[in-house]
N, C-alpha and C positions, 0 to 999 in steps of 0.2 A: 525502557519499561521492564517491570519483573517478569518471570513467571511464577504462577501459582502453587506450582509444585516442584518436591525435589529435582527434577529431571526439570531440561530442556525439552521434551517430547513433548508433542502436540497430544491435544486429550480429543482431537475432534470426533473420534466415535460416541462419544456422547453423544451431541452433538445430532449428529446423522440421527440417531435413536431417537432423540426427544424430536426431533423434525418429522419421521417419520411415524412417532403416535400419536403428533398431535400436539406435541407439546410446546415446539416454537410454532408459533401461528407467526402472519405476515403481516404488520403493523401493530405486533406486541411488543411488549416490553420495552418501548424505547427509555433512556436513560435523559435525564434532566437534558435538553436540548443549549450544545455549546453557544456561546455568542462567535456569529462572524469575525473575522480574520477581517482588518483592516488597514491596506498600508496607504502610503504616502501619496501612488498616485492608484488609479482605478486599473483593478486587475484585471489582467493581457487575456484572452481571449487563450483558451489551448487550440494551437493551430493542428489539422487536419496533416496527412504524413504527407511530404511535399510540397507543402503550403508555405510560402518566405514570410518571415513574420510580418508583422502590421505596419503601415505606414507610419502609425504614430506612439511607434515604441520608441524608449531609447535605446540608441545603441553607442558603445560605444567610439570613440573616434576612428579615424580610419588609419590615424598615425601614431595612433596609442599602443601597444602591446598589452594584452592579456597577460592578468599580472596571476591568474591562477587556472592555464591552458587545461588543466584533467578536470578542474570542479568545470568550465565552460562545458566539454563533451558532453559531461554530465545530464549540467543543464541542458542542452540540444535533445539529446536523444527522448531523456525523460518528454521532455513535449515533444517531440515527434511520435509518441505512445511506446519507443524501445526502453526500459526501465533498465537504469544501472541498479535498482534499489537505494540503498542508502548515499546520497549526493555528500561525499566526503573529500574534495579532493585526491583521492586515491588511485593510483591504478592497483587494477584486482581481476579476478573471474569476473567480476557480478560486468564491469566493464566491457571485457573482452568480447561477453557474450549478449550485452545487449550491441556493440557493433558489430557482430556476426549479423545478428537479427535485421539490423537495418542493412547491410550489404547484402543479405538474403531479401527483403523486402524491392531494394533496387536494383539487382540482377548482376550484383558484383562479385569478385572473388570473396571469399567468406574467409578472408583473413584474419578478422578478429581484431587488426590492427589499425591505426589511422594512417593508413596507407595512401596513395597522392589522389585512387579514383575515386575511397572516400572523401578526402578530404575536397574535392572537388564538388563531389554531393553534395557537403553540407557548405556548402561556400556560404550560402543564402544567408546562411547562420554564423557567419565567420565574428560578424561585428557583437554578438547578442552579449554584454555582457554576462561574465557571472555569475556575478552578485549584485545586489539593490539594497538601499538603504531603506528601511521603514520604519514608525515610527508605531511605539502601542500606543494603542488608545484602549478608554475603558472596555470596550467589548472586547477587544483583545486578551486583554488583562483578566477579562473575568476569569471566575472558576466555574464551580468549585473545582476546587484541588481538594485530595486525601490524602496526600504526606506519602510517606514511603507504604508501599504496595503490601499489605499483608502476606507473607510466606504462604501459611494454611489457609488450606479451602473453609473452614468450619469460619475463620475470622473473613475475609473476602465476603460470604455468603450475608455477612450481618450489614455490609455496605449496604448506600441505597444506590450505589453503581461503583464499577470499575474503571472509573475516571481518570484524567492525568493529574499524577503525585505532584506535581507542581508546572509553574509557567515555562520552564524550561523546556523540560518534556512535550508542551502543548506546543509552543515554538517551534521546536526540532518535527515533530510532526507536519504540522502545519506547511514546513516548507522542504518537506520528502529528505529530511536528514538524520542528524545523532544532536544530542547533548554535548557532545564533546568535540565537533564540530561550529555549534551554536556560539560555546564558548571560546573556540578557538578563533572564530573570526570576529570575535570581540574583544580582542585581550588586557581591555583594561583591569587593573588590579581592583579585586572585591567585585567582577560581572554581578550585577544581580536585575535580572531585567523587572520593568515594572510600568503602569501607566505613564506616557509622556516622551519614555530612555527609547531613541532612536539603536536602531541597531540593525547589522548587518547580515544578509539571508541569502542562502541561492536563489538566484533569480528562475525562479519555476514559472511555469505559466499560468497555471490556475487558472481562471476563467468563469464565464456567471454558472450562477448552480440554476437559474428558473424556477419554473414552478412544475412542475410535468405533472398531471395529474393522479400518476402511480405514486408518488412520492410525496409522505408528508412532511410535516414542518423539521422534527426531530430526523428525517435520515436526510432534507436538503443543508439543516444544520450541520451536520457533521460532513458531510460534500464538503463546505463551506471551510469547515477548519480541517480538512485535509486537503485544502489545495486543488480539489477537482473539479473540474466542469462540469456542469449536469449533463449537456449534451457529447453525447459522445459515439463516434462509428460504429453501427450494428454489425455483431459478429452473428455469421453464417454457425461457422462452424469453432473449433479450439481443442488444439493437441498440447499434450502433454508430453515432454521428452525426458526421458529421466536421464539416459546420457547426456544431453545439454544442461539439463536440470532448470528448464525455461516451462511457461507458459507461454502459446503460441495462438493468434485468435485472427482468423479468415474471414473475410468480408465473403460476399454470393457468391462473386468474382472469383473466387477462390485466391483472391491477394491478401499479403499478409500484413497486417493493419496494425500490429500492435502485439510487444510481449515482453514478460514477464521473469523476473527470476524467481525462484520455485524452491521450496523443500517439501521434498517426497518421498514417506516411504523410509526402511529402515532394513536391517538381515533380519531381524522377529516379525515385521508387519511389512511386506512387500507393496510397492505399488501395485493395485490390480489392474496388468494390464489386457488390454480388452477395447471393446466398444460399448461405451453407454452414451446420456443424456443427461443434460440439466431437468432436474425438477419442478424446481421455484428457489427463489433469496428469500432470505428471513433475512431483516436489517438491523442490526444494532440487538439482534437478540441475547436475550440470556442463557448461560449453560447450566445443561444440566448434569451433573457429574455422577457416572456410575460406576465406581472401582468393580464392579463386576464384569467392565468391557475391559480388562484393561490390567494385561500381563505382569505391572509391574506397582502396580499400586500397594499401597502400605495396607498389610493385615488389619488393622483397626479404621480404614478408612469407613463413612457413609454417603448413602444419596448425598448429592446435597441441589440447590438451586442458586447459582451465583451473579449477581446483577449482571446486566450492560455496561459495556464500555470500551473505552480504547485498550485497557489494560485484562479483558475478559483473555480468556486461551484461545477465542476463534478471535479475536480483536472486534473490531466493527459491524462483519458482515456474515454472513453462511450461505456457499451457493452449495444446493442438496444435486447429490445425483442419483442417476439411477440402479445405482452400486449401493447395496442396503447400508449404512451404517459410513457414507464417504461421503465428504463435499470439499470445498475450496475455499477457504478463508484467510482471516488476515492474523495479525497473531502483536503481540507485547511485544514482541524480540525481535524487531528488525532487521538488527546487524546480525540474526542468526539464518539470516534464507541465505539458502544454498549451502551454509555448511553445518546443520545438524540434521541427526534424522527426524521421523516425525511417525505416529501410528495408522500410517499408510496414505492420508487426504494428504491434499495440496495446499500451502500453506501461503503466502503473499506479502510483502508487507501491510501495512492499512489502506495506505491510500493505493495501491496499486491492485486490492481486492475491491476495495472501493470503485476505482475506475473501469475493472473488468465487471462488477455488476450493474452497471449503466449500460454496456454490451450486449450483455446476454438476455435471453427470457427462456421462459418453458420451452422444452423442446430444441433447443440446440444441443447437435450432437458431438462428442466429447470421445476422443481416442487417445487412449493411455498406450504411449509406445515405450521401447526399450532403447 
């Protein structure tokens, strides 16, 4: 996904601002509501942290080898709620530190590695394949798509959303990875995915979206094409580590339930660290962009108001805090959390802001550490 502007940096002080006067309300602005995500057999339940998967998944054989062992971790952690980010086959930070996270969760050395007391952990998870085969169907396939992302904000603004530029992209989301992954574990000459063309995905968990009565049709839609479960473990509390560079989210219990990799913060816009509070979510809202917040914006920039969508600068979701002008959101750039800066908020991929705002509510309190 693009961004909107010359820079990588996150524009979310907007954002926080239009939040705060009023301007995102909470079941505004939602954006033409995606078609469900539909594969070949009926989507896995996201299991609970500790949970051995379901009796009637498949898994792979017991005298098969795993033919692609880093994208498997991967997959595991992500549904155990530890988020590698983008599910690439790769080893990386984004890696390293969601198994810290889970060795920190289960009271292990905080290795970073898949070490033998980890690997014993997740034994449960030894057989879960890593990939699945699915097949589009029309809802899948639908759109709309808007082609390649408009650069400028004045053209974005004229969209009736900031949609995914095509099927690819909606795929690559859909099942917490890249385009370039999508296509890599498809290698056939001329990939062009489409209604019918079976193809091959990290096998995520995903799980039913419900009905919950906070949530309408338009933010259970978009649950639905990011892969996330509606239901999902209520967070007490949620720390911010700019050293780890994680989001970290604690059950009553004070156990740690679920976290995140994170871009926060910049040398010009500091994380502000401190103690505050969630607000409220605005879901699928639109931004509002005011080059007057906003150290680096172009001389000739204006207001402007720019649709909903996967590809908006918050992405999907905005959780407001009580830091005037900061919240936590998801963002176009994926593959950029953890290594760019950002204008101080906390930044997520989509679906992983998506799944921390199933978490959270008003009044959960939020510590920005160093």
């Amino acid at each position: 996904m693009r961004w909107i502007v010359a820079s990588l940096l996150v524009i979310g002080l907007a954002v926080g601002g239009a939040f705060a006067a009023g301007l995102i309300r909470f079941g505004s602005g939602q954006p033409p509501a995606p078609a469900p995500a539909v594969a070949t057999a009926s989507p896995q339940p996201a299991p609970a942290a500790g949970s051995p998967p379901a009796g009637d998944e498949p898994l792979r054989p017991a005298n098969q080898p795993e033919a692609r062992p880093v994208m498997q971790l991967q997959v595991v952690l992500d549904r155990q709620g530890f988020s590698p980010g983008v599910i690439d086959g790769r080893e990386g930070m984004s890696l390293t530190t969601a198994l810290r996270g889970f060795q920190r969760a289960k009271g292990l050395t905080e290795t970073g590695r898949l070490d033998e007391p980890t690997r014993a952990a997740l034994a449960s998870w030894d057989r879960i394949p890593s990939t699945r085969t699915v097949t589009i169907d029309a809802a899948l396939a639908a759109g709309p798509f808007i082609g390649p992302v408009p650069r400028e904000p004045e053209d974005q603004a004229r969209l009736a959303s900031l949609g995914y530029a095509d099927l690819t992209e909606k795929l690559a989301e859909r099942f917490h990875t890249n385009a370039d992954t999508i296509r890599a574990l498809n290698p056939a000459p001329g990939f062009a995915p489409r209604e019918g063309v079976q193809i091959v995905v990290p096998n995520i968990g995903g799980g039913p979206v419900g009905a919950d009565a906070s949530d309408d049709a338009g933010w259970r839609a978009t649950l639905t094409g990011l892969g996330v479960a509606g239901e999902q473990p209520r967070a007490a509390r949620i720390v911010v580590d700019k050293s780890e560079k994680v989001l970290m989210a604690f059950d009553a219990d004070n156990r740690l339930i679920a976290q995140f990799p994170a871009t926060m913060g910049s040398a010009h816009d500091p994380l502000p660290l401190g103690q505050w509070e969630i607000r409220g979510i605005a879901r699928n809202p639109p931004f509002h962009y005011n080059p007057d917040l906003f150290w680096d914006a172009d001389p000739g920039d204006r207001r402007l108001t720019l649709p909903p969508g996967p590809n908006s600068p918050v992405g999907v979701v905005w959780i407001d805090l009580s830091r005037e002008h900061y919240g936590i959101h998801g963002t176009p750039e994926p593959q950029t959390i953890g290594r760019t800066a950002s204008h101080g908020c906390i930044r997520l991929t989509n679906w992983d802001a998506a799944r921390l705002a199933q978490m959270v509510r008003a009044g959960v309190a939020a510590t920005f550490q160093a």
